[in-house]
C-alpha positions, 0 to 999 in steps of 0.5 A: 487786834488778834484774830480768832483762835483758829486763825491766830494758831494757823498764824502761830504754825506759820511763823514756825515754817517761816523760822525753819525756812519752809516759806511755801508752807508759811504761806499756805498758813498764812493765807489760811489766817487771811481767809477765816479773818481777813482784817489781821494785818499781821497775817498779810505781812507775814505772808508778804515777808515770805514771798519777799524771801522767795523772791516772788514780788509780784505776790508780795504787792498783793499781800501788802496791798491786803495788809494796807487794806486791813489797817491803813494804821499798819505802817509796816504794810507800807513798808512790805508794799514799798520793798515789793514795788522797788523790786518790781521797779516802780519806783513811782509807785513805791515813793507813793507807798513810803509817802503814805506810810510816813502820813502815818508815822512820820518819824519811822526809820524804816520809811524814811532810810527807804525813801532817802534812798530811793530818792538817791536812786531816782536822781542818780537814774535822772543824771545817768539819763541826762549823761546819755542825752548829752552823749547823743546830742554832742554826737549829732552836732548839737552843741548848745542842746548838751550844754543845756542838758549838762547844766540839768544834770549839774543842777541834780549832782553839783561835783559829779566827775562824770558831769565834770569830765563831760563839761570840760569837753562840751563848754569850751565848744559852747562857749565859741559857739556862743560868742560866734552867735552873740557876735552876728547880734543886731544891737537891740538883740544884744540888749535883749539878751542883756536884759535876760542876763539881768533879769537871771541876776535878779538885776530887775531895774537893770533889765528893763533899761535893756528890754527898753532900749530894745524896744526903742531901738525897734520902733525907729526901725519900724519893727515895734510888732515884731517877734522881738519887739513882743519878747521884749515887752513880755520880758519887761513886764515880768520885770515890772511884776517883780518891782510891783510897777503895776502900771507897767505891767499893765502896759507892757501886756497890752502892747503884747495883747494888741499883737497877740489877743490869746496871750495866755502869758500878757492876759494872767500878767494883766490881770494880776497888774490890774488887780494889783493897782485895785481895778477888780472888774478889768481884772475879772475880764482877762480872767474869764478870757483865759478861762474861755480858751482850750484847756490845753492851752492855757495849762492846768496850773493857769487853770488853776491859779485863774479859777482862784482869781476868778472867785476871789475878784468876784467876791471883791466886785460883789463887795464893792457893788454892795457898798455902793448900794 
């Protein structure tokens, strides 16, 4: 809605500097609307428009912040904040300011051709960095760290020339390397690493024939606790979630558990699997064993996913104790 006459004639004298180029004076205007009403959108983004025309972005932020301020409805606002903070190089900050713009209205052009290409910017940056990275890593001798870094970067830009041209120097170097490492594998290393392959694939069932095969292997060997042996479980279990073999997930986890107690990977695994085959209460007690242990071990998403877990198995147990009244 329009200001008060006042207001709405220092905004009129303002667009008529701003047509003839004199922005300083457009602003000083404008910023005159902004203190007799400062609930004018319109009297912001105009003052924003001018500092953009100047180059002063700085100023332009704080006039858009004032225009989003004055009406959260105002999309062009976002899109004067958005033009300020790519220009100020806080491509975070602006993808905030277009994400919210686009909470509003969903459909502006303006918004939506802003983000595309700031999202094309963003991922061209990523890339160049990922190049970079590479560039040091061959340099210093770390062959399979550009490998893995290269592969990043394809994932970003399939195609690129300069991600191709890298490639063609680094993966002959990996791919010697790798065969060299795979050639000093024991044999339960070697279905180790097969089992991974598969699992990549996607070939679950394939992988646990692999995975048990390691851990067959290392029990003759007496190295059924080893640091392997504990991989392998692990690998298997995530292969036994994936077909919904619950009791050996359940299994496999506690031969982690019984090596390595604070598990936070075998314990919401267990948990899961024993929820799974409808026993809430052993469920409920690795939850609250993960839940007990420092945040920054468990991480925030198994905080989050556990703290899920935790209020549904209660509801469940409570459930079942009230039936069997």
């Amino acid at each position: 809605m329009p200001g008060n006459s006042r207001a709405e004639a220092l905004k009129a004298e303002g667009n008529k500097f701003f047509k003839g180029g004199d922005y300083s004076a457009a602003i000083q205007k404008y910023t005159a609307a902004t203190d007799i009403d400062p609930n004018v959108p319109a009297y912001w983004s105009n003052m924003a428009a001018c500092y953009e025309k100047i180059s002063q972005f700085d100023k332009m932020e704080e006039a858009s912040r004032g225009c989003v301020k004055a009406d959260k409805n105002f999309v062009k606002g976002y899109f004067r904040l958005a033009t300020a903070l790519k220009n100020l190089n806080d491509l975070e900050g602006c993808i905030k300011a277009l994400e919210s713009g686009l909470a509003v209205d969903s459909s502006n052009p303006d918004l939506k051709r802003m983000k595309k290409e700031l999202t094309e910017l963003q991922r061209g940056e990523t890339v160049a960095a990922y190049l970079r990275k590479c560039d040091e890593q061959a340099s210093n001798g770390d062959i399979a760290g550009a490998y893995k870094t290269l592969e990043l970067a394809s994932r970003l830009d399939a195609g690129n020339p300069d991600i191709e041209r890298m490639m063609s120097k680094i993966k002959p170097k990996y791919d010697r390397m790798e065969a060299q490492r795979r050639a000093a594998l024991s044999p339960d290393e070697v279905h180790k690493e097969r089992g991974d392959d598969a699992y990549k694939n996607a070939q679950f069932e394939g992988a646990v024939d692999h995975y048990t095969k390691c851990i067959e292997g290392l029990k003759r060997r007496g190295e059924g606790q080893s640091d392997l042996a504990m991989k392998a479980h692990s690998n298997r279990a995530a292969c036994y979630k994936q077909i919904s073999n619950f009791d050996g997930v359940i299994e496999d986890c506690t031969a982690v558990l019984e090596v390595d107690p604070e598990n936070v990977k075998a314990l919401v695994r267990r948990a899961q699997a024993f929820e799974g085959v409808e026993r809430y209460r052993f469920a409920l007690q690795d939850i609250k064993t993960v839940l007990s242990m420092p945040r920054d071990k468990v991480g925030k998403a198994n905080v989050d996913m556990c703290n899920m877990m935790q209020h549904r198995l209660n509801r469940t147990v409570q459930q079942l104790k009230a039936g069997n009244c």
